[in-house]
Every structure is written in structure tokens, then in C-alpha cells.
C-alpha positions as CSV (number, residue, x, y, z in Angstrom):
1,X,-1.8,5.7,-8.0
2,X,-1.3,9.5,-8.1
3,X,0.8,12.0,-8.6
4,X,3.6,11.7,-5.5
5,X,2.6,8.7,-4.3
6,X,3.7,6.6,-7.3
7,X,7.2,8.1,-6.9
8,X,7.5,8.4,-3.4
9,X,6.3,4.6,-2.9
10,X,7.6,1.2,-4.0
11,X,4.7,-0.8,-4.0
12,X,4.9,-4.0,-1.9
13,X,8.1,-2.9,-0.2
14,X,7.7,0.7,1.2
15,X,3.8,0.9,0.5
16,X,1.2,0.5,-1.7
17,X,0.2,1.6,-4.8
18,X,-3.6,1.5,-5.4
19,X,-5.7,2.5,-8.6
20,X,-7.3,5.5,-8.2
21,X,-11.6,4.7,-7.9
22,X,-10.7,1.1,-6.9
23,X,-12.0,0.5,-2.9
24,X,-11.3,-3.2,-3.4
25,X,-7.7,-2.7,-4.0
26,X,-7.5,0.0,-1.2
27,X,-9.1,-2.6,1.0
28,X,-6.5,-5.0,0.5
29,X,-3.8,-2.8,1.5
30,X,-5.0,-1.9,4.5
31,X,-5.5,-5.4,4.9
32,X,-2.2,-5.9,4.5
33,X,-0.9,-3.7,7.3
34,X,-2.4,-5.6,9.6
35,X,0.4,-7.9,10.2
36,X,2.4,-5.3,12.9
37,X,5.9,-7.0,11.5
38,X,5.2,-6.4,7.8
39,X,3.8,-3.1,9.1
40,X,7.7,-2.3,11.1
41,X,9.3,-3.8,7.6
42,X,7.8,-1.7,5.2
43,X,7.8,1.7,7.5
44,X,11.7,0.9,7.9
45,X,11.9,0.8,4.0
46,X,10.1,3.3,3.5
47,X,12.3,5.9,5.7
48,X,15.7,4.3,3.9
49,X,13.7,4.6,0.7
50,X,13.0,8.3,1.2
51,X,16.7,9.2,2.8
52,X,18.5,7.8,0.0
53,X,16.4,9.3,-3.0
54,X,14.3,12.3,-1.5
55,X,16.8,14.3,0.9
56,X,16.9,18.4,0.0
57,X,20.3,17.8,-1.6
58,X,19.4,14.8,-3.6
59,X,15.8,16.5,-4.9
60,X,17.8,19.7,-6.0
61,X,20.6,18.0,-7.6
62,X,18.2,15.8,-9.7
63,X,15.9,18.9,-10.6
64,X,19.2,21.0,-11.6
65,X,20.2,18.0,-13.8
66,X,16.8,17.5,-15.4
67,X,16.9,21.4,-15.6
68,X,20.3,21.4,-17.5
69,X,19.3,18.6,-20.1
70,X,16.4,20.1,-20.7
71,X,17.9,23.3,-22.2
């Protein structure tokens, strides 16, 4: 759970998101990519997930709008 990851990832669907310090909760998620479907699932999410939401033109439009409201 750190800075990038926590927007980049949608815990449970593209990912996971584990609590910094805590190996038990890392554990499980690597546990959980074990499954090589659920692996395919969530790595296809993920790359819709970042297409959608993190393309150049989508990064710079929302920065020149956060930019413009915050003047």
C-alpha cells in the first residue's frame, strides 16, 4: 500500500494491495496468483485498467484539470 501502487491497482481485480510491514498479507497474495486462470484474469484487467485511466493523454488531461482548479 504505497504511493503508485494504490492508484495504479484495484485490489482483488487488477492486483493486490498489501499493507506496508505486513509479510502475512504479502504471502497471501502471492498465494493467490497461483491459480494460472485468476493469474490471466487479473493481468487482462489490469492492462484494460491501465489503458483506460493511465494513457499519456488521459494522465495529462487529468493533471491540467487538477492544475486549473487548483489556481
Amino acid at each position: 500500500n504505497a504511493t503508485g501502487c494504490r492508484d495504479s491497482v484495484i485490489d482483488g481485480l487488477t492486483g493486490f494491495i498489501c499493507p506496508s510491514g505486513d509479510p502475512s498479507s504479502l504471502r497471501e497474495a502471492f498465494e493467490g496468483l497461483t491459480d494460472p486462470v485468476a493469474r490471466h484474469t487479473r493481468g487482462l484487467a489490469g492492462r484494460q485498467w491501465v489503458a483506460q485511466n493511465f494513457s499519456n493523454d488521459t494522465v495529462w488531461r487529468n493533471l491540467l484539470t487538477y492544475l486549473r482548479s487548483s489556481a
